[in-house]
C-alpha positions as CSV (number, residue, x, y, z in Angstrom):
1,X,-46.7,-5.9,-21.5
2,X,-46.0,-3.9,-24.5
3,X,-42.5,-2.2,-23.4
4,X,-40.7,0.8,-25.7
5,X,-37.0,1.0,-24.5
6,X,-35.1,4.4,-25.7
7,X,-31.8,5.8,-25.8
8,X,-29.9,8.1,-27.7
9,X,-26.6,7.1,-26.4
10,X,-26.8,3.0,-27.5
11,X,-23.1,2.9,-26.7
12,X,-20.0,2.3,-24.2
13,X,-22.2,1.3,-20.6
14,X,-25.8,2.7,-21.7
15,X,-25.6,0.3,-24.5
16,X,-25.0,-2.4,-21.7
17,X,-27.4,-1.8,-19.7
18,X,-30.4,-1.4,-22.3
19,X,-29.4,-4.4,-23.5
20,X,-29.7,-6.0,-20.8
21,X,-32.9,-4.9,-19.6
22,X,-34.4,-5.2,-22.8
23,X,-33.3,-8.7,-23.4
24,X,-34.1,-9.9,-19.8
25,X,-37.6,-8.5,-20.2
26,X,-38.2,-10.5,-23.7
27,X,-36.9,-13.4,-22.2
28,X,-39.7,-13.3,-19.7
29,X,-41.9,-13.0,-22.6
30,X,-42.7,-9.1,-23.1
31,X,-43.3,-7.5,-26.1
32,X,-40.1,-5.4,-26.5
33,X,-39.3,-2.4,-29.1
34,X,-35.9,-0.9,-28.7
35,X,-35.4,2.0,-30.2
36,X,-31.9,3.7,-30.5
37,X,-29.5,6.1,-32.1
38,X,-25.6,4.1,-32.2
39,X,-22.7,5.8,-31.0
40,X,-19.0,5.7,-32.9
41,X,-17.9,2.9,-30.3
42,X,-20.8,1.0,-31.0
43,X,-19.9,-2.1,-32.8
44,X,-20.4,-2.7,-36.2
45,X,-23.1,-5.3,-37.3
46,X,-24.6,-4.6,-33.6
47,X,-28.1,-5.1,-35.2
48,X,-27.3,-8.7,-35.5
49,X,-26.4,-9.2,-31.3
50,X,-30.3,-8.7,-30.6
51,X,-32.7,-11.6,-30.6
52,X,-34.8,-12.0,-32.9
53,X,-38.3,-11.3,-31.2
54,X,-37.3,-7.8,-29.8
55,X,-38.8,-5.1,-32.5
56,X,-35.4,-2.7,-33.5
57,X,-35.7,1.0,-34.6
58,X,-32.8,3.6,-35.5
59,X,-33.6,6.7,-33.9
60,X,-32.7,10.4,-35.3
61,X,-31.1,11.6,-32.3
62,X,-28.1,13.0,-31.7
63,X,-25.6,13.0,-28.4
64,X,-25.1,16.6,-28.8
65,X,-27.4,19.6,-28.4
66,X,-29.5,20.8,-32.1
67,X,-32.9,22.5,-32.3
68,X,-33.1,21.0,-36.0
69,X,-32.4,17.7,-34.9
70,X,-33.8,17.5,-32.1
71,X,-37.1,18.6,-33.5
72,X,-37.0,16.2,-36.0
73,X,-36.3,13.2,-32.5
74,X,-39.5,14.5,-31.3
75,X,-41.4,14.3,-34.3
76,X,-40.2,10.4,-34.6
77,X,-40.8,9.5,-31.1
78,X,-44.3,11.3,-31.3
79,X,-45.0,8.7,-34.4
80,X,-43.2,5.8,-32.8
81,X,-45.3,6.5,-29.8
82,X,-48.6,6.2,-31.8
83,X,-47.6,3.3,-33.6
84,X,-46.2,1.2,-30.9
85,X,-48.9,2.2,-28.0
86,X,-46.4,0.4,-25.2
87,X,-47.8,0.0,-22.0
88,X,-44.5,1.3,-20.6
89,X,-41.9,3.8,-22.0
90,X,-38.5,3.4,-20.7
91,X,-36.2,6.5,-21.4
92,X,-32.3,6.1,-21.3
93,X,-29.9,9.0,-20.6
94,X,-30.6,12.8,-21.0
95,X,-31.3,13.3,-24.5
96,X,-33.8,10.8,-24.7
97,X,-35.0,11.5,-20.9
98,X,-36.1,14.7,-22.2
99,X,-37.5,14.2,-25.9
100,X,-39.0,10.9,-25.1
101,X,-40.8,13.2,-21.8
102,X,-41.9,15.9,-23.8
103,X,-43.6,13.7,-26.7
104,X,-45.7,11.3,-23.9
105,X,-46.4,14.8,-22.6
106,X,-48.2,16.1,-25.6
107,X,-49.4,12.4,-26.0
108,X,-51.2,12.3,-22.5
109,X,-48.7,9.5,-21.6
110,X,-46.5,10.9,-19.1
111,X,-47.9,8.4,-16.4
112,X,-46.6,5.5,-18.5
113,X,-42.9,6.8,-18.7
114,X,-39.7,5.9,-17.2
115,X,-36.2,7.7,-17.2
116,X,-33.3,6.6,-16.3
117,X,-30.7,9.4,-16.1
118,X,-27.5,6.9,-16.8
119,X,-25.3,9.8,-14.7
120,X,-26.7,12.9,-15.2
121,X,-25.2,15.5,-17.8
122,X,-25.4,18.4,-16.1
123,X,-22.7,16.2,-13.4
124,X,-20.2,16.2,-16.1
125,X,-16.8,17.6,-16.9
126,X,-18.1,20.7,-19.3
127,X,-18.3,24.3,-19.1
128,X,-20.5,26.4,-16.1
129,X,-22.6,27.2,-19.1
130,X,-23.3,24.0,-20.6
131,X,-24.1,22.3,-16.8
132,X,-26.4,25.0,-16.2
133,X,-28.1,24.3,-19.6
134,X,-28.2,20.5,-19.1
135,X,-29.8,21.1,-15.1
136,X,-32.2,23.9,-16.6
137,X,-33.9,20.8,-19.2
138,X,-33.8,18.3,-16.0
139,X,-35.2,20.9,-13.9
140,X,-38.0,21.3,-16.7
141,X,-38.3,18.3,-17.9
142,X,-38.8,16.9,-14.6
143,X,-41.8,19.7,-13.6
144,X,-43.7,20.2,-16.6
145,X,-43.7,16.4,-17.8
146,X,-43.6,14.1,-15.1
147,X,-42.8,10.5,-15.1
148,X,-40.9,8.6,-12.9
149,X,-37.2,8.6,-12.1
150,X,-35.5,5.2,-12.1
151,X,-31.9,6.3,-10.2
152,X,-29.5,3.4,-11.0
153,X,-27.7,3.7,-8.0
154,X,-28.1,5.1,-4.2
155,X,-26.1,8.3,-5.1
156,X,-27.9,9.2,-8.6
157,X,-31.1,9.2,-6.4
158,X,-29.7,11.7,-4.1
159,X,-29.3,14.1,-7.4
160,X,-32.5,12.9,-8.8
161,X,-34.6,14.1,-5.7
162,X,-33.1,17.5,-6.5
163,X,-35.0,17.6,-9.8
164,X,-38.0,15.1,-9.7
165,X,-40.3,13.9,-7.2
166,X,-41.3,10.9,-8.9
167,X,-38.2,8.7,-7.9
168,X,-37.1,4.7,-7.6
169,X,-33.7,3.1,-6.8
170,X,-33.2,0.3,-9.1
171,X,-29.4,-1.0,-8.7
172,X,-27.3,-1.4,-12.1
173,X,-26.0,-4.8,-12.2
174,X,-24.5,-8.0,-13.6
175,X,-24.9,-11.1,-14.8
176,X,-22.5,-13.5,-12.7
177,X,-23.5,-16.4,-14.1
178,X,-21.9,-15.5,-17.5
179,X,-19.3,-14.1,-15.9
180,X,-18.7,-16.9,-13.8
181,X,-18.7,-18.8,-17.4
182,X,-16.1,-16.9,-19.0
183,X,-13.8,-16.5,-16.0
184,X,-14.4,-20.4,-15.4
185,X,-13.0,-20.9,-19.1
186,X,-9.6,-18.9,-19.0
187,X,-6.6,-19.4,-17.3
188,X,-5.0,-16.6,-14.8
189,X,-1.8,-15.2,-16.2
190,X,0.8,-14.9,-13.3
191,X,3.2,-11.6,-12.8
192,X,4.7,-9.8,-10.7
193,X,3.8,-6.9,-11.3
194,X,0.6,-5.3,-10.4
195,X,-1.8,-5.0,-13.2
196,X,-4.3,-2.2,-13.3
197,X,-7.1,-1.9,-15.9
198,X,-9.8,0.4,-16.6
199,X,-13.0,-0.1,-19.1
200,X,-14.6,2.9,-20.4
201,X,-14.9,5.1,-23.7
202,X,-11.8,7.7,-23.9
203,X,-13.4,11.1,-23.1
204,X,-12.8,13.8,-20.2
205,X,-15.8,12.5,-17.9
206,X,-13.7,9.3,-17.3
207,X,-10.4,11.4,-16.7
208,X,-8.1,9.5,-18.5
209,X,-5.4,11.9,-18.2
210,X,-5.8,10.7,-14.3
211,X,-4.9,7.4,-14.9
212,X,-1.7,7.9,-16.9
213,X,-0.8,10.5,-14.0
214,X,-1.5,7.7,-11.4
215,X,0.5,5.3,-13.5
216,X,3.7,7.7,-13.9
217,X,3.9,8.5,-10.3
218,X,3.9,5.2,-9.2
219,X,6.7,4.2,-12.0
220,X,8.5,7.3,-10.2
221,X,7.6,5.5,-6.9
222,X,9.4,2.6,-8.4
223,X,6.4,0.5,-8.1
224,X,6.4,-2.4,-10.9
225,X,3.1,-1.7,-12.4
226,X,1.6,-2.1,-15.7
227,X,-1.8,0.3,-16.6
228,X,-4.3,-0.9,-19.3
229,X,-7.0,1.4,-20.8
230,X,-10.0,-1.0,-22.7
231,X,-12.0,1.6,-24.7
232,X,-11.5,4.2,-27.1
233,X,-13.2,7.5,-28.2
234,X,-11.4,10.8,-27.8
235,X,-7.4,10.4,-28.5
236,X,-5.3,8.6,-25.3
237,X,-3.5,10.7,-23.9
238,X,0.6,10.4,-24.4
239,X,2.1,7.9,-21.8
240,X,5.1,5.6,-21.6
241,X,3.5,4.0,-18.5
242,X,0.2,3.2,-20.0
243,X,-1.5,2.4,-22.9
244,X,-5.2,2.3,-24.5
245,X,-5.6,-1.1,-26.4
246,X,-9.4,-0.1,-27.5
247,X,-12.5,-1.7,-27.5
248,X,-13.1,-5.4,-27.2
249,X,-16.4,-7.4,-27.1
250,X,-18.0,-7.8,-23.8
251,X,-16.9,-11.2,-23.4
252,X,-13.3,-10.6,-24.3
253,X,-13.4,-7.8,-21.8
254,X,-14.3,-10.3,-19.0
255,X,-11.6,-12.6,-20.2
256,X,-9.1,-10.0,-19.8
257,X,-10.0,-8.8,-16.8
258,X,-10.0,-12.6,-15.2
259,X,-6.7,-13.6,-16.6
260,X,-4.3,-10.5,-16.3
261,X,-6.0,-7.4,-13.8
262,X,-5.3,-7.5,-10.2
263,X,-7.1,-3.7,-9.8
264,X,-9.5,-2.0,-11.7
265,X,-8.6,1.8,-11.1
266,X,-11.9,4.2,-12.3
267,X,-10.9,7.4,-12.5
268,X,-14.1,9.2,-13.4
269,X,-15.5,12.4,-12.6
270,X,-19.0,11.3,-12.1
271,X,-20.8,8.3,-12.5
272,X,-24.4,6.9,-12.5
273,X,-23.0,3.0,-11.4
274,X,-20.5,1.5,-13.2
275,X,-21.2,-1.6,-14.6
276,X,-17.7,-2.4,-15.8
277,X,-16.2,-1.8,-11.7
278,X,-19.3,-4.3,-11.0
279,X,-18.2,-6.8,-13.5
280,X,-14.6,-6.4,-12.1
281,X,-16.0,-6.9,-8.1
282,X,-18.0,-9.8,-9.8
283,X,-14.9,-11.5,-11.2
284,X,-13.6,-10.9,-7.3
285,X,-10.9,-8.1,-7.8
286,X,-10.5,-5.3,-5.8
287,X,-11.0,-1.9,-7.0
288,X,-9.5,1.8,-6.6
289,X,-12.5,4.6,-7.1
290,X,-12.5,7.9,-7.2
291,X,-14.8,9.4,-4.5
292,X,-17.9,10.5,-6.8
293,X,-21.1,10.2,-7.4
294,X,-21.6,6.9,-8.3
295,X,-18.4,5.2,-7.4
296,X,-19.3,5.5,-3.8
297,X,-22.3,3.2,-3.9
298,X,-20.1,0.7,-5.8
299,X,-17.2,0.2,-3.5
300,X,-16.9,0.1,0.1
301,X,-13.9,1.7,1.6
302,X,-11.6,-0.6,3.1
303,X,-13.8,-3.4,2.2
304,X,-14.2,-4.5,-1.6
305,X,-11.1,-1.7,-2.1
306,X,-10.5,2.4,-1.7
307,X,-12.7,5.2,-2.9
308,X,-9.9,8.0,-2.7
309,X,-9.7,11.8,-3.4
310,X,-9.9,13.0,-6.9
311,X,-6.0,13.2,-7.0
312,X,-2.6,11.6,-8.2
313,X,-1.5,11.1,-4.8
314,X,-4.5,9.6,-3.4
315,X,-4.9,7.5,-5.7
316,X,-1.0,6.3,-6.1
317,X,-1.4,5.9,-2.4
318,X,-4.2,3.3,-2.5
319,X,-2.7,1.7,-5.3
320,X,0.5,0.7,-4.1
321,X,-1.0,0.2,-0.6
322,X,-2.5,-3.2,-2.5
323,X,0.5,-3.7,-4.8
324,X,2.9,-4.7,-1.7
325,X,-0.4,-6.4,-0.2
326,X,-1.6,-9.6,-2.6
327,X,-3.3,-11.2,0.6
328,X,-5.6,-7.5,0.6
329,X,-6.5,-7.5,-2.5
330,X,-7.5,-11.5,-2.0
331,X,-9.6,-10.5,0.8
332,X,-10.8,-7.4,-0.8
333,X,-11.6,-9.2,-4.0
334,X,-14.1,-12.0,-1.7
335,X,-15.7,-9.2,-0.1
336,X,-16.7,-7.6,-3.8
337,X,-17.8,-10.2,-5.2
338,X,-20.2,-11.5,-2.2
339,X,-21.5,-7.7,-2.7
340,X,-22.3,-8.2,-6.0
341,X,-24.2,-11.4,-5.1
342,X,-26.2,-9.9,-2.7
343,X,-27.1,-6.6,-4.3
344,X,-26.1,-6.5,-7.5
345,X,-27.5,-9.1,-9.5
346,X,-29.2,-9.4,-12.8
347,X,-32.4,-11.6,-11.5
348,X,-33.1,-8.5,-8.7
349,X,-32.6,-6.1,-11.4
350,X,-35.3,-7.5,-13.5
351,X,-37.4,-8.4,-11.0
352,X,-37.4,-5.0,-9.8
353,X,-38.2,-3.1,-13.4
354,X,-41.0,-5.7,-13.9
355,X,-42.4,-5.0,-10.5
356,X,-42.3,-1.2,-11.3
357,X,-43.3,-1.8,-14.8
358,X,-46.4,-3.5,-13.6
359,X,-47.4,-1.1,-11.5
360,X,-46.9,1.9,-14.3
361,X,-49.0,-0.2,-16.9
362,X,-51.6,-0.3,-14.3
363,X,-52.4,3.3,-14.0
């Protein structure tokens, strides 16, 4: 099959996760195109991390909202479209969920498209206004052009049958085997204290201002903790209790998580599905979630950790609950990662978009 992967947000998780589908799917020896517009956090020389026989095109899309932009977008992907003729085109995240709609639309190609959402915007931490903008394009989108919504977890299908009724659940997920590798390869620092990490670009939808008021309350608690932000983006905010150290390669990510976190904290205000709290499950640790949209279909209470309420206290609660607990957040930390083994993995992942692929290129 002749596959067209798109996303205006190449960057942070997105970037993850088209890469991985994109790459799996070559692999199994389809003709791939990705076509994307990088983000700030997107690593330099990133051209150079795809293989070779994927086909790689930098898109003129923005992440923010710009009729003269955005009308340039469509007029690319309209010519992209023609000049690629894929048997499937796979949207990724709103921008391009809606351009990349509108353009197989016009082209008589709505039948052969794909979106997935990636946490919808219209979820997010911005103005009334701005939500109600973001829904009103799903909510368009979704009527006048069709295609077929591929939720990446249980809870962004619940939202996506709001807006579409054209709808699959295809789980994010990992690839444990390279995990496995990395974590296999490093030794586990030992400390007393507990260490508490979270992965994620710096911006108000992951509620970083949360962590560092969860880390000061439980240094007021006189619990010996130490709070790690990997990412960067928008500035960190001020803390003596934590600290961002930016962003690392994926690998180095893994490592660091494997040799020095005992619980990844995600304090987001919505997600899609997390792939860095499934990498951490993965690498066996327990993990503290907020209770959103998205973190609830990646951590089950009292099992593989504690999705809490949206609040310091919670959250400090559940948190030191584990710190004064090691033999919890052993057990915990087996029960996530024989989760992520059983529905979570990379294999089901692709089998599943092939399977769905398939049966769009048949139509």
């Amino acid at each position: 099959m002749k596959l067209l992967q798109i996303t205006e947000a190449y960057g942070a998780g997105v970037r993850n996760a088209v890469n991985q589908l994109a790459f799996g799917m070559a692999r199994r020896g389809h003709d791939v195109t990705l076509a994307v517009a990088p983000r700030a956090e997107t690593s330099p020389g990133w051209e150079s991390l795809i293989p070779r026989e994927i086909s790689v095109r930098a898109i003129p899309l923005t992440r923010e909202l710009s009729l003269r932009r955005d009308w340039e977008g469509f007029r690319y992907l309209r010519k992209l479209l023609r000049e690629v003729c894929p048997d499937v085109i796979h949207a990724h995240s709103s921008k391009a969920g809606f351009l990349v709609r509108a353009v197989a639309k016009a082209e008589g190609l709505s039948h052969r498209v794909v979106y997935s959402p990636h946490a919808f915007a219209h979820l997010g931490t911005q103005s009334r206004l701005r939500s109600a903008v973001y829904y009103g394009l799903e909510r368009t989108a979704s009527a006048l052009f069709g295609g077929t919504v591929a939720a990446c977890s249980k809870d962004e299908a619940i939202e996506a049958k709001r807006l579409a009724t054209n709808c699959v659940v295809i789980n994010n997920a990992v690839n444990v085997q390279a995990i496995d590798v990395l974590k296999q390869s490093t030794l586990r620092l030992s400390d007393k204290r507990l260490r508490v990490f979270s992965v994620g670009r710096i911006c108000a939808a992951k509620r970083p201002d949360l962590f560092t008021q969860v880390a000061a309350e439980l240094a007021r608690r006189g619990i010996d903790c130490s709070f790690t932000w990997i990412g960067s983006g928008d500035p960190f905010p001020p803390s003596v209790h934590a600290r961002s150290i930016g962003w690392l390669d994926w690998a180095d990510v893994v490592r660091r998580l494997a040799t020095e976190c005992d619980v990844y904290l995600q304090t987001s205000a919505f997600e899609g599905l997390s792939l860095a709290v499934l990498e951490a499950q993965a690498l066996g640790l327990p993990a503290v979630v907020t209770d959103v949209p998205g973190n609830r279909s990646a951590v089950v209470h009292k099992i593989t950790g504690f999705v809490s309420p949206s609040n310091v206290n919670s959250l400090a609660d559940s948190l030191q609950h584990l710190a004064v607990r090691p033999k919890l957040r052993e057990e915990m930390g087996l029960a996530a990662r024989a989760r992520i083994e059983d529905n979570f993995t990379e294999k089901r992942l692709l089998d599943d978009f092939e399977d769905l692929y398939k049966k769009i290129s048949a139509l």
